[in-house]
Every structure is written in C-alpha cells, then in structure tokens.
C-alpha positions, 0 to 999 in steps of 0.5 A: 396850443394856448398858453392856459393849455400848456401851462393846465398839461404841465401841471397835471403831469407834475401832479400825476407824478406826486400821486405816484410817488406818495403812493409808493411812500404809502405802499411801503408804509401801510401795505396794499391793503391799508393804502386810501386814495385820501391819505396819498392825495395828503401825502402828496399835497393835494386836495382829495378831488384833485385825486379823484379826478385823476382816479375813480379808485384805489384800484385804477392808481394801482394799475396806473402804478404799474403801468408806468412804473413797477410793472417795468421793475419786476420785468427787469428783476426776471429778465435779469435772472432770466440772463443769468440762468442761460448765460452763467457767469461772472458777469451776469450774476454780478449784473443781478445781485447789484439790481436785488442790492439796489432794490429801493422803493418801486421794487418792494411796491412792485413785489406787493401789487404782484402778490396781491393781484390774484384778488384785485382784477382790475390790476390782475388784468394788467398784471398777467400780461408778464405772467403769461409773457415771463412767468410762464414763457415756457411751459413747465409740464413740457419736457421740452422745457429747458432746465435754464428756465427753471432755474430762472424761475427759483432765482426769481422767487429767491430775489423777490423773497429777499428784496421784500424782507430786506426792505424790512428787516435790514440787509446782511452784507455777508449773508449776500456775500456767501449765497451769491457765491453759492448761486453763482455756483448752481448757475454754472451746474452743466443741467446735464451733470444734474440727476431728475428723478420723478417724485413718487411721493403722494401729498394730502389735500389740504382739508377741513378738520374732521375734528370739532376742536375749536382751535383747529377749526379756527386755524382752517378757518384763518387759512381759508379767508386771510388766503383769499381776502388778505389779512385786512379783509379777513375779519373776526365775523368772517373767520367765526362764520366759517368755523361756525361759532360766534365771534364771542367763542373766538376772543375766549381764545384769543385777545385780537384778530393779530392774536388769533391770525399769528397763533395760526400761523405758528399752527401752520409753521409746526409741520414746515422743515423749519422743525429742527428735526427736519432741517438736519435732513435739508441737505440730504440728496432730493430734500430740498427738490421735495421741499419745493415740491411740497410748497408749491404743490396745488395739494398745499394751495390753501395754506400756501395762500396764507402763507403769502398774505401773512408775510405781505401783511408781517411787516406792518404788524408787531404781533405778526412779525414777531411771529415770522422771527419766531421760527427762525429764532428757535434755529437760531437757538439750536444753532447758537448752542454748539459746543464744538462749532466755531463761530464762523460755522454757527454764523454759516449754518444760520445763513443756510436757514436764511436761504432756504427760507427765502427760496422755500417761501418766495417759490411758495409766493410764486406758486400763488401767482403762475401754476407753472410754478408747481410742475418746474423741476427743481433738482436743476437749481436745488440739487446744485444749490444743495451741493453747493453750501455743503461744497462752499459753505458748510465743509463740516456739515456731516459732523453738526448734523449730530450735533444739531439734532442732540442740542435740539432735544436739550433745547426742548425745539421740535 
C-alpha cells in the first residue's frame, strides 16, 4: 500500500475516533434530540464536511455510536445483572454495582440512544438485535419463564434509572451502601419461598377526556405528542392541533412550552403512589407487584411514553427538572417532619423513596422498549424487595406509617 494510503487510513481512523467522542460530550451536554452533526464536527475540530463525509446524517453517527461503542455498554450492563439473578452472591452482585458506580459517559449515552430508539428506525434497527437477543431472551408470558429472568430484567430497569440520574443529579454513596445490601438480599430469595398471585385487578385505558376543560385537554394532548415525538419535537402547534385550539389559548395558561409540558407532568404525577396517601401503603404484601404492574401495563402506554421522554429531556431544562424534584421533595417534607423518628430513620425512609422511584420509573422506561416487560412476574423481585427494606432498612416501619399519613395531612401533601 502507498504511503499516501496508509498515512490518508490512519488519519480517518483518528478522525472517526474524535467524531465519536465529541458526540458522547454532545450527548451528555444537549440530549439526543438537540445533538447536530455541526456542533460534533465543532467539537471535534473538524471542519463540517469532514463530518458529512463520514455521515449523510445525524442519524447514521448514532447507529455508528452503537455499533462500536454503547451498544457493547448496555450489553454488559444486562448481562451483569443477568449473572447476578441466576448466580446470587457476594461476588456477582459486587461485579454489578462497581460497573453501575463506574458508569461514565458511554453508559448514559447508551441509556439515551436506547430509549429513544423506538421513534428513530434507522437506529431501532440495530438497536433491536439486543431487544430481541436479551430483553426478551426469554418469553415472559411463558410459564416456563424462570423467575431468574425477571429479576434480571427489574434489576436491569432499576440500574439504568439510576446511572442516568446519577449522571445528573449526583451519586449517594450511602443510599448505593443500603439498596445494594437490600438487592443483594432479593437475589438471594429461593423463587420457591416467593408466593405469585395473578392479578385480578382490572386497569382503565388511557383516553382522551370526555370533558371540554382546556387544561385537561391540553394535558392529553402533551402526553400524546411528547410520548411520540419526544419533547424537542413536540411543539406548541402541535400540542394546540391536537387539543384543538389555538396555539394562542395555550400561552393564556401557560407562559412557555416548558411551562405547559412540566405542569403536565406534575397533572400526570398526582394519581402515581408518590401521594403521601399511597406511599404509606408501598410495603404492604403485592403493593409493590401491583405498582409495576400498573407502570408497565400496556393500558398506561401513552402516559408511560411521556413519562420517559420527559425524564430524557429533564436534565437539560431547569424548569423540567425542577419539576421531577418536585415530587420527591413534598415526601421528603413529610418525611423530614417526624417527630419521633431519628434521623437515621428519616434518612432511611428517604432512601426507600429513591428506590422505588428508581425501579417504578426504570421498569416503566423499559416497558416503552420490549412488552415482555409488561407480562414479567413481579412478586419474584418485588415481594423480596419489599421484605427485605422492612427486614434491613426500616425495622420500625409499622410505627411511621401513622406517623407519616398524620404529618401528611398537617403538611397540607396528598
């Protein structure tokens, strides 16, 4: 080969490289949805052609991302928790949470291309070959599906909830400290000592509203095109066709788009158990089966649609945000206003709502990628779960519970 060859192969290999590694950076500072072939080629010091001639697309760099670098990431995330479902212990466990502790960069950008993939063919293409190769490796309707699977599929949702808000919002070291030694716990729960009960309780389609309230219109409405286009592609035009108005009758409530989308948000969140009136009922015996089983229910697809772009598009807008930490905080307010709970209880009970929020919203994320989600039994990790923070982390539960649901109602929190 001529030197000119070699020297022009080296040089788009190195180029090829920075491309990849100025698109995580964009990733992780704009989102999937803001992420331009121009600023990437800025980022990398590249001229914009230099880009174009390796891509026609923004589209064919994310499929190229995965290919060579996240796709490889999410693989070892699932088959980590994967071993640790069907070979529980010490060192299995230990071999997952230092991977989910070490997370950086290409595990987050790999969380966002997967999520988002469902509205992006090109990439669902590639994307669905670990779907179908481990998301749904076993068939989940099956009776013959093993309990091990499932909990791997519920631990999976739980990580990949909290390596992407641990990217932005900052790690707990003894939150991670208390739920490892819980999780490690379920995996160790013989499937055999775990009692499944079929659900019998019937769930309401999502639906329109019969009403002609503008507000509630407007809050279907927001669900229905953030849940399919994603937030950045979900305009106030768009929104305003769909609940049939004018773009104008929407900023006489509301000042923005961020505006009307968190408000919707938080219209979404008042029915989730994040109520103080139904989280003194979350460790009760099947609460938390039936929790997921109402997040991932294909009844609940069209709010659950929202529910993940929103926390994809959450950490680069304030407003949203500010929103998410919204809901925790009035827990967190009830919490904080125990009179005769230590402070190690209080910080215990608030670690409990973190875990449930991550494993409520990762397996309702998940849920929006593979159906076989939907149909998993969830009594083999969350009846062991459940047993295992009233067992380990809150001995004195039973006694806040009162306590909780009284100081909820002088807070004034639902």
């Amino acid at each position: 080969m001529p030197k000119t060859s070699r020297t022009r192969s080296a040089r788009a290999v190195a180029n090829d490289s920075a491309i990849r590694d100025a698109a995580i950076d964009e990733l992780m500072r704009v989102g999937v949805d803001h992420l331009s072939l121009r600023d990437v080629s800025h980022r990398a010091g590249l001229t914009h052609g230099a880009t174009y001639a390796r891509y026609e697309d923004f589209g064919e760099l994310l499929v190229d991302l995965w290919i060579s670098r996240l796709g490889e990431r999410i693989n070892t995330l699932f088959d980590l928790c994967l071993n640790a479902a069907k070979s529980p212990g010490a060192e299995s466990a230990a071999a997952l949470f230092t991977h989910v502790k070490n997370a950086g960069p290409n595990d987050v950008a790999a969380i966002q291309l997967l999520m988002t993939a469902r509205r992006l063919p090109t990439l669902l293409e590639e994307v669905e070959i670990f779907i179908k190769g481990s998301l749904e490796a076993e068939d989940t309707k099956s009776p013959d599906a093993s309990p091990e699977f499932t909990r791997a599929l519920m631990l999976f949702a739980m990580m990949v909830a909290e390596i992407f808000a641990d990217a932005y919002l900052g790690r707990d070291e003894e939150y991670q400290s208390i739920v490892e030694g819980v999780l490690l716990e379920v995996l160790e729960t013989d499937p055999r000592t775990v009692p499944v009960r079929p659900f019998t309780e019937t769930l309401i389609h999502d639906t329109a509203p019969t009403s002609n309230d503008l507000r509630s219109q407007l809050a279907w409405a927001t669900f229905l095109v953030v849940g399919r286009s994603g937030y950045t592609r979900a305009t106030i035009s768009r929104i305003a066709r769909r609940a049939n108005c004018s773009p104008g009758a929407i900023y006489k409530l509301h000042d923005s788009k961020e505006d009307l989308v968190a408000t919707s948000f938080r219209e979404l969140m008042r029915a989730r158990w994040m109520r103080a009136s139904n989280f003194v009922r979350v460790l009760e015996e099947d609460a938390i089966s039936k929790m997921l089983y109402r997040a991932t229910s294909p009844e609940h697809s069209v709010r659950r649609a929202f529910t993940t772009e929103f926390a994809l598009a959450a950490p680069y807008n304030e407003l949203l945000l500010n929103a998410i930490q919204d809901q925790t905080s009035g827990l967190a307010k009830v919490v904080n206003s125990l009179e005769n709970a230590s402070d190690d209880e209080k910080k215990r009970v608030n670690h409990l709502i973190r875990a449930m929020t991550y494993l409520t919203v990762g397996a309702s994320m998940l849920a929006t990628v593979s159906t076989n989600t939907q149909c998993a039994n969830f009594a083999q990790f969350a009846e062991p779960f459940r047993l295992a923070i009233l067992k380990g982390c809150l001995p004195t539960w039973n006694e806040l519970r009162s306590q909780i649901a009284d100081a909820a109602q002088s807070a004034g929190v639902r």
